[in-house]
C-alpha positions as CSV (number, residue, x, y, z in Angstrom):
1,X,1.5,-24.1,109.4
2,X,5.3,-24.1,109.8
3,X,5.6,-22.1,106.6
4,X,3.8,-19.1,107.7
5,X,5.4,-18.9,111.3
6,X,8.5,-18.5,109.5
7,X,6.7,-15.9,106.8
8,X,5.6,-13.9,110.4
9,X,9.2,-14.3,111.7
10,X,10.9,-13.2,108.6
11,X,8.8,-10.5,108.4
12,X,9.1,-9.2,112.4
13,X,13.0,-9.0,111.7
14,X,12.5,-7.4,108.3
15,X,10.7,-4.5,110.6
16,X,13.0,-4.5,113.4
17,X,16.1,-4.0,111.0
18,X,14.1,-1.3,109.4
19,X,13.3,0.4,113.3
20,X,17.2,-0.1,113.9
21,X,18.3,1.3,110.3
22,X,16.0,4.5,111.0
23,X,16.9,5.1,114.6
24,X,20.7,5.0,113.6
25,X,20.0,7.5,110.8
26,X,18.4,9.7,112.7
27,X,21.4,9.6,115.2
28,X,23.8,10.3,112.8
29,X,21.8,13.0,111.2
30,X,21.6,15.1,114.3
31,X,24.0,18.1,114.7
32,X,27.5,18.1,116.4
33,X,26.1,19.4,120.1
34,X,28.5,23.0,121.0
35,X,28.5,24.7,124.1
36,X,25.8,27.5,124.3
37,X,25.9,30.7,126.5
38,X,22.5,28.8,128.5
39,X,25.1,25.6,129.4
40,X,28.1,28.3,130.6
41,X,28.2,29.0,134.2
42,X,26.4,31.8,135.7
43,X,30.5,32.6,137.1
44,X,31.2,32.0,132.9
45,X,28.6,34.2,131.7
46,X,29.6,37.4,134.0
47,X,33.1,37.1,133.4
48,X,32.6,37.1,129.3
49,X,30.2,40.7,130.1
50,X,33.9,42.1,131.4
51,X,33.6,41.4,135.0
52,X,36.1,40.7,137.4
53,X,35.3,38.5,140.2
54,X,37.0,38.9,143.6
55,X,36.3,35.8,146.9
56,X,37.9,36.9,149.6
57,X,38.3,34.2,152.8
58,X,39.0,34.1,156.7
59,X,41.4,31.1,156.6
60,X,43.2,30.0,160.2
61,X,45.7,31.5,162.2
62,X,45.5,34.8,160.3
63,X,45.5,33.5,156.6
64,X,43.8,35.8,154.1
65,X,42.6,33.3,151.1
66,X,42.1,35.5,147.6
67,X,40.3,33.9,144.6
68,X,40.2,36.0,141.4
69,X,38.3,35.1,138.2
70,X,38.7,37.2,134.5
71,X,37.8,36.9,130.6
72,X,41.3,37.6,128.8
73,X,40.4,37.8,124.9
74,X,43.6,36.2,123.7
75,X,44.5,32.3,124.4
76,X,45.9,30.8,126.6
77,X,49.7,30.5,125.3
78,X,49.4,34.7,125.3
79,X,48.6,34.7,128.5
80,X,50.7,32.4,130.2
81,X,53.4,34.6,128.4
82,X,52.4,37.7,130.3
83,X,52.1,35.8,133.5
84,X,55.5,34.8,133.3
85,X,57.4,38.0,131.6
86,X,58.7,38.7,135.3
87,X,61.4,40.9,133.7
88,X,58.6,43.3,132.2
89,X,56.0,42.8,135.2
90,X,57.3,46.7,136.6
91,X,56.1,47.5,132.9
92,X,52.3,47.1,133.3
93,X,51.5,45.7,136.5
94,X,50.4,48.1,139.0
95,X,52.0,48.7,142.1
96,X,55.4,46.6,140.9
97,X,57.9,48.8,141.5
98,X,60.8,46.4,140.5
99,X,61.0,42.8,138.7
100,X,62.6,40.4,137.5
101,X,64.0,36.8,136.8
102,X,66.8,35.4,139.3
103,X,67.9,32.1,138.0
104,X,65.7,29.7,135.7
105,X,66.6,25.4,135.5
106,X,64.2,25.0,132.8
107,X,61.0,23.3,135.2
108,X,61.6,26.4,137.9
109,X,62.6,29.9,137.8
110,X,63.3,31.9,141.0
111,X,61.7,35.6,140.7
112,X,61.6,38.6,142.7
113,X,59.1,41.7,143.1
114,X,59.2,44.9,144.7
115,X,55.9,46.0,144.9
116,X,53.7,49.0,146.8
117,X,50.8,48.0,149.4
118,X,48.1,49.4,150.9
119,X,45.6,51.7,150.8
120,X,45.3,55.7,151.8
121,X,47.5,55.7,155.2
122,X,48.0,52.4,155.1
123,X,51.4,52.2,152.7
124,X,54.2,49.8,152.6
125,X,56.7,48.6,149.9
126,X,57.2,44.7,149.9
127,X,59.9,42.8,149.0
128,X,59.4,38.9,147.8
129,X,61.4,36.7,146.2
130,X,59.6,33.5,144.9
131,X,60.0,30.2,142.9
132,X,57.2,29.6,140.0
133,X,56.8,26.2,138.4
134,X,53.8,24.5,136.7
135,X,52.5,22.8,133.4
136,X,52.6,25.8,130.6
137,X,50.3,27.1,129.4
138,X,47.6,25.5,131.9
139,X,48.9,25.9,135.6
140,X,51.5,27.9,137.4
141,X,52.3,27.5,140.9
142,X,54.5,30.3,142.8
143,X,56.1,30.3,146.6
144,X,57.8,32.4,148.4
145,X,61.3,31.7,149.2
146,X,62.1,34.9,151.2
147,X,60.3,38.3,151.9
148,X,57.9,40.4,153.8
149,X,55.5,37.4,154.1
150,X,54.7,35.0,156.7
151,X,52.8,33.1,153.7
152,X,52.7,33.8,150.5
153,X,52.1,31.1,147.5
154,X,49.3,30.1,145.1
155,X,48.4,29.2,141.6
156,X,47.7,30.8,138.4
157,X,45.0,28.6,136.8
158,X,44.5,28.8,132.4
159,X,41.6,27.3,130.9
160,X,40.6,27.4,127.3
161,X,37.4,28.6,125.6
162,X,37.6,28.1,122.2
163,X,34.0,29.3,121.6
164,X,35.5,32.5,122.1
165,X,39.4,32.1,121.3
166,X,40.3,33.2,124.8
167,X,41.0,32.1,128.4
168,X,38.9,32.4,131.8
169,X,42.2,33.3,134.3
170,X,41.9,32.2,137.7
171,X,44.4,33.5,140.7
172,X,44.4,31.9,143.6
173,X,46.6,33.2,146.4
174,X,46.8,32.4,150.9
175,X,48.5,35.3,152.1
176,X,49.9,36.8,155.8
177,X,52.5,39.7,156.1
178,X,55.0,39.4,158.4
179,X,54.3,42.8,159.6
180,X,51.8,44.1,161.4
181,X,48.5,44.8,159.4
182,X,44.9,43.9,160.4
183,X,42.7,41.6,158.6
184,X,40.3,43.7,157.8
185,X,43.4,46.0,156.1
186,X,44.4,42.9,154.6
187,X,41.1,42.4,152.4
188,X,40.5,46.1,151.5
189,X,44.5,45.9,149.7
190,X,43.6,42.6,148.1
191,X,40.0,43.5,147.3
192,X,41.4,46.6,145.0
193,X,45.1,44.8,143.7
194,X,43.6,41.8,142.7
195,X,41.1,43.3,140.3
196,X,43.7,45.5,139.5
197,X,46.3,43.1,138.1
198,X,44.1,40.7,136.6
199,X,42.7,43.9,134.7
200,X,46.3,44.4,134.0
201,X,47.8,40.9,132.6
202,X,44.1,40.8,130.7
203,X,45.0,44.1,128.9
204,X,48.5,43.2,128.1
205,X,47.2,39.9,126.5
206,X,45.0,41.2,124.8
207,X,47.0,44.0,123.4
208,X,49.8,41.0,122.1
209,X,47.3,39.2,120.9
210,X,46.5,41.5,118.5
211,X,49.1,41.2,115.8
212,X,48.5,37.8,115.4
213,X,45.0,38.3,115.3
214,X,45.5,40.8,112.0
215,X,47.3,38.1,110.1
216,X,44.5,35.7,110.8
Protein backbone atom coordinates (compact mmCIF):
# COMPACT_ATOMS: atom_id res chain seq x y z
CA UNK A 1 0.00 0.00 0.00
CA UNK A 2 2.64 2.45 1.03
CA UNK A 3 4.75 1.40 -1.96
CA UNK A 4 2.45 2.55 -4.54
CA UNK A 5 1.53 6.01 -2.86
CA UNK A 6 4.96 6.75 -3.19
CA UNK A 7 5.10 5.17 -7.00
CA UNK A 8 1.88 7.89 -7.56
CA UNK A 9 3.84 10.64 -5.75
CA UNK A 10 7.00 10.06 -7.59
CA UNK A 11 5.31 10.01 -10.55
CA UNK A 12 3.07 13.47 -9.94
CA UNK A 13 6.47 15.33 -9.41
CA UNK A 14 8.10 13.52 -12.37
CA UNK A 15 5.11 15.42 -14.37
CA UNK A 16 5.17 18.61 -12.65
CA UNK A 17 9.02 19.08 -13.34
CA UNK A 18 8.21 18.08 -16.90
CA UNK A 19 5.14 21.03 -16.92
CA UNK A 20 7.79 23.42 -15.24
CA UNK A 21 10.81 22.32 -17.74
CA UNK A 22 8.32 23.06 -20.83
CA UNK A 23 6.80 26.26 -19.61
CA UNK A 24 10.38 27.65 -19.02
CA UNK A 25 11.43 26.62 -22.51
CA UNK A 26 8.83 27.96 -24.08
CA UNK A 27 9.59 31.31 -22.23
CA UNK A 28 12.93 31.43 -23.22
CA UNK A 29 12.18 30.44 -26.75
CA UNK A 30 9.99 33.52 -27.38
CA UNK A 31 11.41 36.56 -29.25
CA UNK A 32 13.04 39.66 -27.61
CA UNK A 33 9.57 41.98 -27.59
CA UNK A 34 10.65 45.65 -29.80
CA UNK A 35 8.66 48.51 -30.00
CA UNK A 36 6.20 48.45 -33.00
CA UNK A 37 4.66 51.50 -34.90
CA UNK A 38 0.98 49.99 -33.25
CA UNK A 39 2.61 50.54 -29.48
CA UNK A 40 4.05 54.40 -30.57
CA UNK A 41 1.86 57.10 -29.66
CA UNK A 42 -0.67 58.49 -31.95
CA UNK A 43 1.61 62.11 -31.03
CA UNK A 44 4.82 59.44 -32.07
CA UNK A 45 3.34 58.15 -35.20
CA UNK A 46 2.45 61.84 -36.77
CA UNK A 47 5.61 63.27 -35.92
CA UNK A 48 7.79 60.26 -37.70
CA UNK A 49 5.18 61.12 -41.10
CA UNK A 50 7.15 64.77 -40.86
CA UNK A 51 4.72 66.70 -38.85
CA UNK A 52 5.25 69.35 -36.68
CA UNK A 53 3.06 69.75 -33.72
CA UNK A 54 2.18 73.19 -32.29
CA UNK A 55 -0.11 73.52 -28.42
CA UNK A 56 -0.64 76.73 -27.82
CA UNK A 57 -2.14 77.87 -24.08
CA UNK A 58 -3.92 80.79 -22.21
CA UNK A 59 -1.83 80.73 -19.00
CA UNK A 60 -2.56 83.60 -16.05
CA UNK A 61 -1.92 87.08 -15.93
CA UNK A 62 -1.15 87.27 -19.70
CA UNK A 63 1.23 84.10 -20.10
CA UNK A 64 1.27 82.60 -23.56
CA UNK A 65 2.41 78.72 -22.90
CA UNK A 66 3.97 77.15 -26.38
CA UNK A 67 4.52 73.36 -26.69
CA UNK A 68 6.29 72.11 -29.85
CA UNK A 69 6.91 68.50 -30.81
CA UNK A 70 9.29 67.25 -34.13
CA UNK A 71 11.05 64.01 -35.65
CA UNK A 72 14.86 65.13 -36.13
CA UNK A 73 16.58 62.13 -38.19
CA UNK A 74 19.92 62.39 -36.45
CA UNK A 75 20.49 61.47 -32.59
CA UNK A 76 20.27 63.02 -30.00
CA UNK A 77 24.09 64.15 -29.33
CA UNK A 78 23.53 66.02 -33.06
CA UNK A 79 20.96 67.67 -31.98
CA UNK A 80 21.73 68.93 -28.68
CA UNK A 81 24.76 70.37 -30.71
CA UNK A 82 22.66 72.50 -32.88
CA UNK A 83 20.52 73.62 -29.99
CA UNK A 84 23.36 74.87 -28.32
CA UNK A 85 25.67 76.34 -31.40
CA UNK A 86 24.37 79.95 -30.11
CA UNK A 87 27.29 81.45 -32.09
CA UNK A 88 25.88 80.02 -35.42
CA UNK A 89 22.03 80.23 -34.46
CA UNK A 90 21.89 83.82 -36.94
CA UNK A 91 23.21 81.07 -39.48
CA UNK A 92 19.97 78.93 -39.86
CA UNK A 93 17.46 79.95 -37.51
CA UNK A 94 14.91 82.14 -38.89
CA UNK A 95 14.22 85.45 -37.78
CA UNK A 96 17.77 85.52 -35.56
CA UNK A 97 19.20 88.49 -36.64
CA UNK A 98 22.32 88.26 -34.16
CA UNK A 99 23.82 85.45 -31.80
CA UNK A 100 25.97 84.41 -29.72
CA UNK A 101 27.74 83.10 -26.52
CA UNK A 102 28.45 85.65 -23.52
CA UNK A 103 30.38 83.87 -20.97
CA UNK A 104 30.20 79.87 -20.38
CA UNK A 105 31.35 78.19 -16.39
CA UNK A 106 31.14 74.84 -17.78
CA UNK A 107 27.33 73.82 -16.06
CA UNK A 108 25.88 77.40 -17.58
CA UNK A 109 26.43 79.63 -20.44
CA UNK A 110 24.84 83.15 -20.71
CA UNK A 111 23.59 83.73 -24.44
CA UNK A 112 22.08 86.45 -26.29
CA UNK A 113 19.65 86.79 -29.42
CA UNK A 114 18.49 89.43 -31.58
CA UNK A 115 15.79 88.25 -33.29
CA UNK A 116 12.65 89.69 -35.68
CA UNK A 117 8.83 89.28 -34.41
CA UNK A 118 5.64 89.41 -35.71
CA UNK A 119 3.65 89.01 -38.41
CA UNK A 120 2.48 91.41 -41.57
CA UNK A 121 2.10 94.95 -39.61
CA UNK A 122 2.84 93.59 -36.59
CA UNK A 123 6.96 93.87 -36.62
CA UNK A 124 9.43 94.23 -33.85
CA UNK A 125 13.06 93.30 -33.31
CA UNK A 126 13.74 91.69 -29.75
CA UNK A 127 16.56 91.77 -27.74
CA UNK A 128 17.16 88.81 -24.95
CA UNK A 129 19.88 87.83 -23.22
CA UNK A 130 19.47 84.41 -21.38
CA UNK A 131 21.27 81.66 -19.25
CA UNK A 132 20.93 77.86 -20.55
CA UNK A 133 21.85 74.96 -18.39
CA UNK A 134 20.63 71.28 -18.29
CA UNK A 135 21.84 67.54 -18.52
CA UNK A 136 23.39 67.14 -22.33
CA UNK A 137 22.21 65.63 -24.46
CA UNK A 138 18.73 64.99 -22.72
CA UNK A 139 17.39 68.41 -21.21
CA UNK A 140 18.15 72.04 -21.62
CA UNK A 141 16.65 74.61 -19.58
CA UNK A 142 16.99 78.53 -20.72
CA UNK A 143 15.93 81.92 -18.74
CA UNK A 144 16.05 85.16 -19.40
CA UNK A 145 18.32 87.39 -17.60
CA UNK A 146 17.42 90.66 -19.35
CA UNK A 147 15.41 91.76 -22.50
CA UNK A 148 12.15 92.65 -24.19
CA UNK A 149 10.29 90.04 -21.99
CA UNK A 150 8.24 90.25 -19.07
CA UNK A 151 8.75 86.15 -19.12
CA UNK A 152 10.61 84.36 -21.03
CA UNK A 153 12.16 80.64 -20.07
CA UNK A 154 11.55 77.07 -20.87
CA UNK A 155 13.08 73.70 -21.78
CA UNK A 156 14.40 71.91 -24.69
CA UNK A 157 13.46 68.26 -24.05
CA UNK A 158 15.69 65.18 -26.20
CA UNK A 159 14.49 61.77 -26.28
CA UNK A 160 15.92 58.84 -28.01
CA UNK A 161 14.42 56.51 -30.61
CA UNK A 162 16.66 54.06 -31.45
CA UNK A 163 14.22 52.17 -33.68
CA UNK A 164 14.82 54.91 -35.91
CA UNK A 165 18.40 56.39 -34.93
CA UNK A 166 16.84 59.76 -34.20
CA UNK A 167 15.22 62.02 -31.58
CA UNK A 168 11.51 63.27 -30.94
CA UNK A 169 12.42 67.26 -29.94
CA UNK A 170 10.18 68.82 -27.59
CA UNK A 171 10.20 72.87 -26.88
CA UNK A 172 8.49 74.07 -24.34
CA UNK A 173 8.40 77.85 -23.74
CA UNK A 174 5.81 80.57 -21.19
CA UNK A 175 6.20 83.67 -22.78
CA UNK A 176 4.92 87.65 -22.23
CA UNK A 177 6.58 90.70 -23.97
CA UNK A 178 7.16 93.60 -22.11
CA UNK A 179 5.60 95.66 -24.77
CA UNK A 180 2.39 96.00 -25.79
CA UNK A 181 1.08 93.09 -28.09
CA UNK A 182 -2.32 91.37 -27.77
CA UNK A 183 -2.77 87.71 -27.05
CA UNK A 184 -4.23 86.86 -29.85
CA UNK A 185 -0.95 88.62 -31.80
CA UNK A 186 0.99 86.67 -29.37
CA UNK A 187 -0.20 83.07 -30.66
CA UNK A 188 -0.41 83.89 -34.48
CA UNK A 189 3.81 84.86 -34.03
CA UNK A 190 4.33 81.74 -32.07
CA UNK A 191 1.97 79.51 -34.05
CA UNK A 192 4.27 80.33 -37.34
CA UNK A 193 8.10 80.75 -35.40
CA UNK A 194 7.77 77.70 -33.57
CA UNK A 195 7.18 75.39 -36.45
CA UNK A 196 9.53 77.43 -38.06
CA UNK A 197 12.59 76.81 -35.89
CA UNK A 198 11.96 73.39 -34.96
CA UNK A 199 11.90 72.87 -38.91
CA UNK A 200 15.10 74.66 -38.74
CA UNK A 201 17.32 72.96 -35.85
CA UNK A 202 15.59 69.55 -37.53
CA UNK A 203 17.21 70.39 -40.95
CA UNK A 204 20.58 71.45 -39.62
CA UNK A 205 20.71 68.06 -37.69
CA UNK A 206 19.94 66.28 -40.01
CA UNK A 207 22.22 67.86 -42.58
CA UNK A 208 25.38 67.09 -39.77
CA UNK A 209 24.35 64.07 -39.34
CA UNK A 210 25.02 63.05 -42.53
CA UNK A 211 28.78 62.55 -42.72
CA UNK A 212 28.74 60.39 -40.06
CA UNK A 213 26.06 58.48 -41.44
CA UNK A 214 28.32 57.77 -44.88
CA UNK A 215 31.08 56.32 -42.85
CA UNK A 216 28.63 54.00 -41.15
Amino acid sequence: MHSSIRKVYRSILLLVVIVISFIANFSLAQPIATVSSDSLSTEHQKLLKGEVLVVLSDLPDGVTGVEGHIYIAAPPKKVWEVITDYDNHKKFVPNVLDSGVISDNGSEKVMFEKGKSGMLFFQKTVNIKMKVWGDAPKRLYFQQITGDFKVYHGEWILEDYPQGAGTFLTYKAEVKPGFFAPRFAVKNVQKHDCPSMMSAMKKQAELSSLPELKKE
